[in-house]
DRENDRENVEX-510219 format. One record per residue (C-alpha): residue in three letters; chain; x, y, z. Coordinates in steps of 0.05 Angstrom, whole numbers, plus 5000, padded with zeros to 4 digits. Example, Ala and Ser with C-alpha at 12.3 -4.5 7.8 and 13.67 -1.06 7.14 Angstrom:
voke zado->ALA; mardren->A; x->5246; y->4910; z->5156
voke zado->SER; mardren->A; x->5273; y->4979; z->5143
This chain:
voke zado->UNK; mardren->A; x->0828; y->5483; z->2311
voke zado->UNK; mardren->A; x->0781; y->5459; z->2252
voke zado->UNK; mardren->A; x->0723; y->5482; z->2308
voke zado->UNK; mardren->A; x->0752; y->5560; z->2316
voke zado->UNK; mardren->A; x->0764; y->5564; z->2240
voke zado->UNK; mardren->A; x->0689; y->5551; z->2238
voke zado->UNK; mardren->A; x->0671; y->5601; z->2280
voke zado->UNK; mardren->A; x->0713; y->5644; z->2250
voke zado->UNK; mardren->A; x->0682; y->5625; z->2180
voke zado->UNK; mardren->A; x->0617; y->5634; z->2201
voke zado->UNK; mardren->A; x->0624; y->5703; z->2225
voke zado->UNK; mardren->A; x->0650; y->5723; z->2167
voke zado->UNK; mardren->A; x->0599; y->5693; z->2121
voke zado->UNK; mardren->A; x->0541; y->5718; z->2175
voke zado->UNK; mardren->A; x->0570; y->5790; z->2153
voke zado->UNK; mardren->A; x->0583; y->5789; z->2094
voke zado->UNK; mardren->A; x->0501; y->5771; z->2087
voke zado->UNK; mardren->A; x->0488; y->5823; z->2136
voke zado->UNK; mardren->A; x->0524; y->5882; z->2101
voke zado->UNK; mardren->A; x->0463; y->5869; z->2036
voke zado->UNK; mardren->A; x->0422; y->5901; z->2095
voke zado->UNK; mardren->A; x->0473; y->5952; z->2127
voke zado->UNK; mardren->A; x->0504; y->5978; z->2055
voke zado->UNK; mardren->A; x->0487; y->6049; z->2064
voke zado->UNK; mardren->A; x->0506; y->6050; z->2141
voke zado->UNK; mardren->A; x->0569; y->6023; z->2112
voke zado->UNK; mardren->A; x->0573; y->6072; z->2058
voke zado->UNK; mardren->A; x->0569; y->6130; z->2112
voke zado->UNK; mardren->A; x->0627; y->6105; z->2142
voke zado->UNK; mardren->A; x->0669; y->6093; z->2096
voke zado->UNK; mardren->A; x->0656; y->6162; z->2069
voke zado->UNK; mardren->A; x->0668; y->6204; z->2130
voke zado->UNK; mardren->A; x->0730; y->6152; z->2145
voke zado->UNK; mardren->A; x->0758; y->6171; z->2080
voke zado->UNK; mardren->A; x->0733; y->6250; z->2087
voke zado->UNK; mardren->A; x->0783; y->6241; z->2149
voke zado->UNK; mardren->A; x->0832; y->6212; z->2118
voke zado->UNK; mardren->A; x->0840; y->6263; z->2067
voke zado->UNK; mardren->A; x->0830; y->6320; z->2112
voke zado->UNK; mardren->A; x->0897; y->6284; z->2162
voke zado->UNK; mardren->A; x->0937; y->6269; z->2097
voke zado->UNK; mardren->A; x->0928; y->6344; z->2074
voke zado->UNK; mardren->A; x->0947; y->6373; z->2146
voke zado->UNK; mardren->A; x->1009; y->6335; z->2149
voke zado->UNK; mardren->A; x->1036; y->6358; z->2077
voke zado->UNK; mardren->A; x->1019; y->6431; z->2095
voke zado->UNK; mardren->A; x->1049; y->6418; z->2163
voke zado->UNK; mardren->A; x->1002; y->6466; z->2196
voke zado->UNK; mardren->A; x->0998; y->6421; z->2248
voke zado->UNK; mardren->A; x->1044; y->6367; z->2291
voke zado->UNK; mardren->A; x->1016; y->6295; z->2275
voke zado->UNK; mardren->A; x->1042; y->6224; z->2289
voke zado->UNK; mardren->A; x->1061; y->6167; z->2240
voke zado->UNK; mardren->A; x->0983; y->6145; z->2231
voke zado->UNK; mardren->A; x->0958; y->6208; z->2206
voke zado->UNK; mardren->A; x->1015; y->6226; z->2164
voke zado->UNK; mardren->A; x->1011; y->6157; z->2120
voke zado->UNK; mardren->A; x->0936; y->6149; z->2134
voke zado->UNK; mardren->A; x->0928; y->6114; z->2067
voke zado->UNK; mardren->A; x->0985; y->6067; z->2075
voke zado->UNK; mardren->A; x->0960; y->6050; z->2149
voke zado->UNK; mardren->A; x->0895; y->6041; z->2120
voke zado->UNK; mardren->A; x->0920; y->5998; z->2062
voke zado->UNK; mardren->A; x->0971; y->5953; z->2117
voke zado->UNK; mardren->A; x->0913; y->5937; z->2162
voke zado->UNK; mardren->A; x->0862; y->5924; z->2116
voke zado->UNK; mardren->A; x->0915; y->5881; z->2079
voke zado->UNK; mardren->A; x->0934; y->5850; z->2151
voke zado->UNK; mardren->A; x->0859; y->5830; z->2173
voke zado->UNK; mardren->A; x->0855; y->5793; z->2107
voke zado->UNK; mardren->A; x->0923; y->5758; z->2110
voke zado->UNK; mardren->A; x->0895; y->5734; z->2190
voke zado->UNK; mardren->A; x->0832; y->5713; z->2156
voke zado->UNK; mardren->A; x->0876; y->5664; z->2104
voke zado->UNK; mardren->A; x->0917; y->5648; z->2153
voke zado->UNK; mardren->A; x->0865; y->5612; z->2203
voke zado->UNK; mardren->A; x->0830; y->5580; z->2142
voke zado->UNK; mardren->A; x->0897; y->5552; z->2114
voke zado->UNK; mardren->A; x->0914; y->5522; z->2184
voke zado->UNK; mardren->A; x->0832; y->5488; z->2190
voke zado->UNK; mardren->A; x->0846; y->5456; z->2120
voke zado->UNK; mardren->A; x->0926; y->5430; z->2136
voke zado->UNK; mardren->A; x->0903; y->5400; z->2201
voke zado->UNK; mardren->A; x->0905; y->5339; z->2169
voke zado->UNK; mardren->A; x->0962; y->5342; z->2124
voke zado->UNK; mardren->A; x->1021; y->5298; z->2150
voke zado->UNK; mardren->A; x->1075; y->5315; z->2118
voke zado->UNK; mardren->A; x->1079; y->5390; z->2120
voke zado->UNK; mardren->A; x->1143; y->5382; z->2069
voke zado->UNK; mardren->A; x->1089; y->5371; z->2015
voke zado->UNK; mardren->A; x->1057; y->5439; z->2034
voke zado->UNK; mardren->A; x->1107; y->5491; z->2002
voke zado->UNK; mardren->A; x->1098; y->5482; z->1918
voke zado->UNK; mardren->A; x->1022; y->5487; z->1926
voke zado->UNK; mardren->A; x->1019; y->5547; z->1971
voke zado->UNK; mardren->A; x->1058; y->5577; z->1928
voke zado->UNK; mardren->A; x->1022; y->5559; z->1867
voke zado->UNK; mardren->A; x->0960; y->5578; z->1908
voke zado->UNK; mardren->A; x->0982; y->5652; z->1916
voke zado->UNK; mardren->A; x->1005; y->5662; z->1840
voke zado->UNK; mardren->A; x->0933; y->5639; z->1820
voke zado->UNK; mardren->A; x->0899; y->5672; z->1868
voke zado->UNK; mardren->A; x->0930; y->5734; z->1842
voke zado->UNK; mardren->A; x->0911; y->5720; z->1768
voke zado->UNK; mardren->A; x->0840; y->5692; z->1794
voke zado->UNK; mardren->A; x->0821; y->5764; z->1833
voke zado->UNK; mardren->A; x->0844; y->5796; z->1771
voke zado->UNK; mardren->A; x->0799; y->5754; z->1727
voke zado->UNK; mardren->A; x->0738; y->5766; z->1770
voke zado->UNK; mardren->A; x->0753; y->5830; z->1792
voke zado->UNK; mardren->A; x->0747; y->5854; z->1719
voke zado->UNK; mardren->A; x->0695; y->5806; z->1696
voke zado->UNK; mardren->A; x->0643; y->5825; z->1748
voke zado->UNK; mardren->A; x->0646; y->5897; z->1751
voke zado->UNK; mardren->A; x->0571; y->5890; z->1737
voke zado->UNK; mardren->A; x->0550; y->5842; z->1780
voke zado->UNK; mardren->A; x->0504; y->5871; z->1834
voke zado->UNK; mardren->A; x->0538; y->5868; z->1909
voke zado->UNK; mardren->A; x->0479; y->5832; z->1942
voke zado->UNK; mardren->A; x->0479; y->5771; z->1901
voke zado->UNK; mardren->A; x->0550; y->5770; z->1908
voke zado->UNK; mardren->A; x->0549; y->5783; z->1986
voke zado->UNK; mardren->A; x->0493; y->5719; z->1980
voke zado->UNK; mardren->A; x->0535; y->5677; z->1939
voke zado->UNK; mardren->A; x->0601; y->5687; z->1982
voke zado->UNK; mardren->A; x->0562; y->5680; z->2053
voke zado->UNK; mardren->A; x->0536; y->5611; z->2026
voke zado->UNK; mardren->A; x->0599; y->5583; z->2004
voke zado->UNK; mardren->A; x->0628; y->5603; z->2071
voke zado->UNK; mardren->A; x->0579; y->5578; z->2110
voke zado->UNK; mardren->A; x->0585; y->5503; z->2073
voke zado->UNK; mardren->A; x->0657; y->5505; z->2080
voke zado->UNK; mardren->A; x->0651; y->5523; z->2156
voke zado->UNK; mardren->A; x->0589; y->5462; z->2163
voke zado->UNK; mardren->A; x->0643; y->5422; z->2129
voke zado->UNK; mardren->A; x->0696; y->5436; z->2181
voke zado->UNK; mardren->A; x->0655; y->5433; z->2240
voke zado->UNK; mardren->A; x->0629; y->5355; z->2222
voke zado->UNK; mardren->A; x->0709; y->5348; z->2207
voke zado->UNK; mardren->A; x->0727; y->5372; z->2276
voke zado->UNK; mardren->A; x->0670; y->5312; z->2308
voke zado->UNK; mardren->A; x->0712; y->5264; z->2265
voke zado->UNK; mardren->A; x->0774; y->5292; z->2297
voke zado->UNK; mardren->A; x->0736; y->5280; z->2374
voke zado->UNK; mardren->A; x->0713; y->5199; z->2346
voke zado->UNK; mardren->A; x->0782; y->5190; z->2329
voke zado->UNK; mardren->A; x->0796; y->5211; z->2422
voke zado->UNK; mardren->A; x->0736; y->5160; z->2436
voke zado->UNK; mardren->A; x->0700; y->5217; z->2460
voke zado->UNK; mardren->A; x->0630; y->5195; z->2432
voke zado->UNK; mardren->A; x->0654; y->5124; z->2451
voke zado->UNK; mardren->A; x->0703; y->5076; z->2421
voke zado->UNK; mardren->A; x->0734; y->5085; z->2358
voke zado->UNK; mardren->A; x->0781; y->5029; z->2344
voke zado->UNK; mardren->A; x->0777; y->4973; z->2339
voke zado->UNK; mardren->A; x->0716; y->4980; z->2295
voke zado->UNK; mardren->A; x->0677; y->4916; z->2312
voke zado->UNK; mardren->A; x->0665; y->4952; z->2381
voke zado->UNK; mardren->A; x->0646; y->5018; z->2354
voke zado->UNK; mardren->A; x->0563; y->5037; z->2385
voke zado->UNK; mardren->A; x->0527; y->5051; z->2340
voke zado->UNK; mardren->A; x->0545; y->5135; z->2337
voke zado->UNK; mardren->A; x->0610; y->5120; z->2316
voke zado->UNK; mardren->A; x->0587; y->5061; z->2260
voke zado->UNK; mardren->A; x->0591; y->5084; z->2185
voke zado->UNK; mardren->A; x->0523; y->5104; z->2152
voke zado->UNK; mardren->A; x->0552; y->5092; z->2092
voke zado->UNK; mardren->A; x->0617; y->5069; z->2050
voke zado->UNK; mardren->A; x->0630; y->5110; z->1995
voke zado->UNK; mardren->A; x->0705; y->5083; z->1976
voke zado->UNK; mardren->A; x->0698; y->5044; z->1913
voke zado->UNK; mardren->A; x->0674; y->5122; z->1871
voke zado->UNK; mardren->A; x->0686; y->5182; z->1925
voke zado->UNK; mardren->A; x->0744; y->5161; z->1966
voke zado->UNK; mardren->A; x->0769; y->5218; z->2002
voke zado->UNK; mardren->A; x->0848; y->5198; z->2014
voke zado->UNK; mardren->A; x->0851; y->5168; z->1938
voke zado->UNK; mardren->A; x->0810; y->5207; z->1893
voke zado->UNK; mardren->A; x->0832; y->5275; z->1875
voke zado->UNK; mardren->A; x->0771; y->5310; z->1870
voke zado->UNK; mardren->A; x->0738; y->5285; z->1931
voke zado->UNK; mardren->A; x->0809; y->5298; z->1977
voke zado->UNK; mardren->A; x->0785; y->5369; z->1953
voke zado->UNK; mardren->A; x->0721; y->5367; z->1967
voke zado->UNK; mardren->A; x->0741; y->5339; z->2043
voke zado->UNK; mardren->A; x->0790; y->5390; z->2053
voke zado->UNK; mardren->A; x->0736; y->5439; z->2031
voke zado->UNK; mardren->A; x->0673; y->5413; z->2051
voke zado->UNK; mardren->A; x->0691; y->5366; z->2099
voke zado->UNK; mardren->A; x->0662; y->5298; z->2050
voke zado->UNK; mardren->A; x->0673; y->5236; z->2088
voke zado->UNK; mardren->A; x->0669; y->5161; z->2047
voke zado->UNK; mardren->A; x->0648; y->5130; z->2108
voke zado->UNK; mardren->A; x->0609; y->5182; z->2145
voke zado->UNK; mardren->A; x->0576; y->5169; z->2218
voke zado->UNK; mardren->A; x->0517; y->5188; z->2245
voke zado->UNK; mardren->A; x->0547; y->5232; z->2304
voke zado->UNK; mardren->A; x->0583; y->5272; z->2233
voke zado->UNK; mardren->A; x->0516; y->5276; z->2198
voke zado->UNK; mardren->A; x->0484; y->5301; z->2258
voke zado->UNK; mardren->A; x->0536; y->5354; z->2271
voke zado->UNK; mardren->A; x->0528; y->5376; z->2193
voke zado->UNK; mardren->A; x->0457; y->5383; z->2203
voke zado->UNK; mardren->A; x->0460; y->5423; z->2281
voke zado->UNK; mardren->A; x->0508; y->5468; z->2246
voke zado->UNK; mardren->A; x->0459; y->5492; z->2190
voke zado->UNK; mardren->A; x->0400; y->5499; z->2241
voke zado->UNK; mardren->A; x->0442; y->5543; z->2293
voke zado->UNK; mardren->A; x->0477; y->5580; z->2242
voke zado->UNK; mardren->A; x->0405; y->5602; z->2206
voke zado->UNK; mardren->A; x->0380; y->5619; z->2270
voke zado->UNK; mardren->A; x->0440; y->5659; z->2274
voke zado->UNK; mardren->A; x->0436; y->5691; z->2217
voke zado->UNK; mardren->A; x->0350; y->5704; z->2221
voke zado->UNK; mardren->A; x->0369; y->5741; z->2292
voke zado->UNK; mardren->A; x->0433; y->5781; z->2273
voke zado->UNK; mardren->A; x->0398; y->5798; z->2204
voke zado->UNK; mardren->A; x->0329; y->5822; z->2242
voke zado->UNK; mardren->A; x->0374; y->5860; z->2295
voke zado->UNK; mardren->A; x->0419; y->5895; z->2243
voke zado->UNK; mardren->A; x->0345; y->5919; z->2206
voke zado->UNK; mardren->A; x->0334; y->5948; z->2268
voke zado->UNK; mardren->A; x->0393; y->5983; z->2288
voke zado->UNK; mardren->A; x->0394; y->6008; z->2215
voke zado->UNK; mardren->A; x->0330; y->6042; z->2225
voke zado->UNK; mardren->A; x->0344; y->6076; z->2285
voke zado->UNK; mardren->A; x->0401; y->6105; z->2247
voke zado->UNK; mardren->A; x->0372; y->6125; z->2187
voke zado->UNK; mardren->A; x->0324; y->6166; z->2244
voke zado->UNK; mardren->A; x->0386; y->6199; z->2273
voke zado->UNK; mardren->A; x->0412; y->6213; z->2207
voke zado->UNK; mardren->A; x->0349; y->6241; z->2178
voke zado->UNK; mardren->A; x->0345; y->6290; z->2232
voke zado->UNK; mardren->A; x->0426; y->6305; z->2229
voke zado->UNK; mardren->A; x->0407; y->6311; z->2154
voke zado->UNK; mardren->A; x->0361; y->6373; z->2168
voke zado->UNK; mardren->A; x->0396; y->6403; z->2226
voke zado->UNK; mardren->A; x->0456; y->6418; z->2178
voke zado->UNK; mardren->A; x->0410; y->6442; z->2126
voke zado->UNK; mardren->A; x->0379; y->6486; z->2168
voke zado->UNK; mardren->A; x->0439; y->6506; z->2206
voke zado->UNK; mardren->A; x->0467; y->6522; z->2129
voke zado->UNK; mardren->A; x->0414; y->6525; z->2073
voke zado->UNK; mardren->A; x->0460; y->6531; z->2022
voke zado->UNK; mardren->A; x->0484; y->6458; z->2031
voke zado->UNK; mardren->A; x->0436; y->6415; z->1996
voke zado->UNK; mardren->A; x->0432; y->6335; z->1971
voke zado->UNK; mardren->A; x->0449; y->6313; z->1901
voke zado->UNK; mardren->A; x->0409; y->6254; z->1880
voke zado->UNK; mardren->A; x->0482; y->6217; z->1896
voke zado->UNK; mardren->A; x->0470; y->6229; z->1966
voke zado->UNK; mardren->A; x->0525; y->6282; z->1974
voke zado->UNK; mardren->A; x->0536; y->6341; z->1998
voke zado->UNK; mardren->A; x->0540; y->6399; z->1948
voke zado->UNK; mardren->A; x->0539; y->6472; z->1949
């Protein structure tokens, strides 16, 4: 599980990065999804035509899914960081606390960065996702040690030499006794007495996932450009098509 909430972590964080280089394609859509929108909302209050549920509450099926793909999103990162939890009856006071804070954290940050520019933000948020998804991938080769699949694990006297600790870090940063760092493993993925096979999959995951991100970042550049083409030339059909419709320096339409 830790491995597919990875994954799913590091799609999201290769995205978020992505959409600094895809804003206005992204800001097209959005606008003619919302033109839409408005234009099914005001056809089902004038009832001049026969629509279903979807285009009749179009802004509360918007608001439900969008709500919805974000809930899934929590959802698979709560599960990667309880995988190790073992007594679940522990879990109930601090989700809860979680939530209320959460709630009073977005407000804080929602209102204190109202002039923070996007990209650094989309930057800052893909990194931390992409250190919390390296952390659970060297968690989930931990998980494998533990099945002797890169060799024996216990008893430790017989351990080769993948599976022997690189260092021991228990006396300052133990990670079942000390607070902080049982944070910063549930986060991170910190081990006291890290191996080399957990190293090793730390690093592998920071070398595929830039690759990753150099190749879906020089693909999006390119499929941005062919649409800024297509959009330059939809552009000036419409104009000429109507030459009353021109661009305000906002970029929209106006009369």
């Amino acid at each position: 599980m830790m491995t597919l909430t990875s994954m799913v972590l590091t799609f999201l964080a290769v995205n978020f990065y992505k959409m600094i280089f895809t804003k206005e394609a992204h800001d097209r859509k959005m606008k003619r999804q919302m033109e839409q929108t408005l234009e099914a909302t005001r056809e089902a209050q004038e009832g001049s035509i026969q629509v279903g549920f979807g285009k009749k509450h179009a802004f509360f099926v918007l608001a439900f899914t969008t709500g919805l793909r974000e809930g899934l999103e929590s959802i698979v990162f709560l599960v990667g960081v309880i995988s190790d939890v073992k007594d679940l009856s522990s879990l109930p006071i601090p989700i809860i606390s979680a939530l209320v804070l959460s709630r009073l954290v977005g407000c804080c940050f929602f209102q204190g960065t109202k002039k923070v520019r996007v990209d650094w933000f989309m930057r800052g948020s893909a990194i931390l996702l992409m250190f919390i998804a390296a952390g659970f991938f060297s968690a989930s080769m931990h998980q494998l040690q533990e099945l002797d699949v890169f060799g024996i694990w216990s008893p430790r006297a017989e351990r080769p030499w993948q599976n022997q600790q690189v260092w021991d870090a228990r006396e300052c940063c133990n990670d079942k006794t000390n607070r902080f760092f049982v944070l910063m493993r549930a986060l991170f993925g910190w081990q006291d007495q890290a191996t080399p096979i957990e190293i090793f999959a730390w690093l592998l995951y920071w070398v595929v996932g830039m690759l990753l991100v150099g190749c879906m970042i020089r693909r999006a550049k390119q499929q941005l450009a062919k649409k800024m083409e297509e959009w330059k030339k939809q552009d000036e059909a419409a104009e000429a098509a109507n030459p009353a419709i021109k661009e305000t320096p906002s970029g929209e339409a106006a009369l």
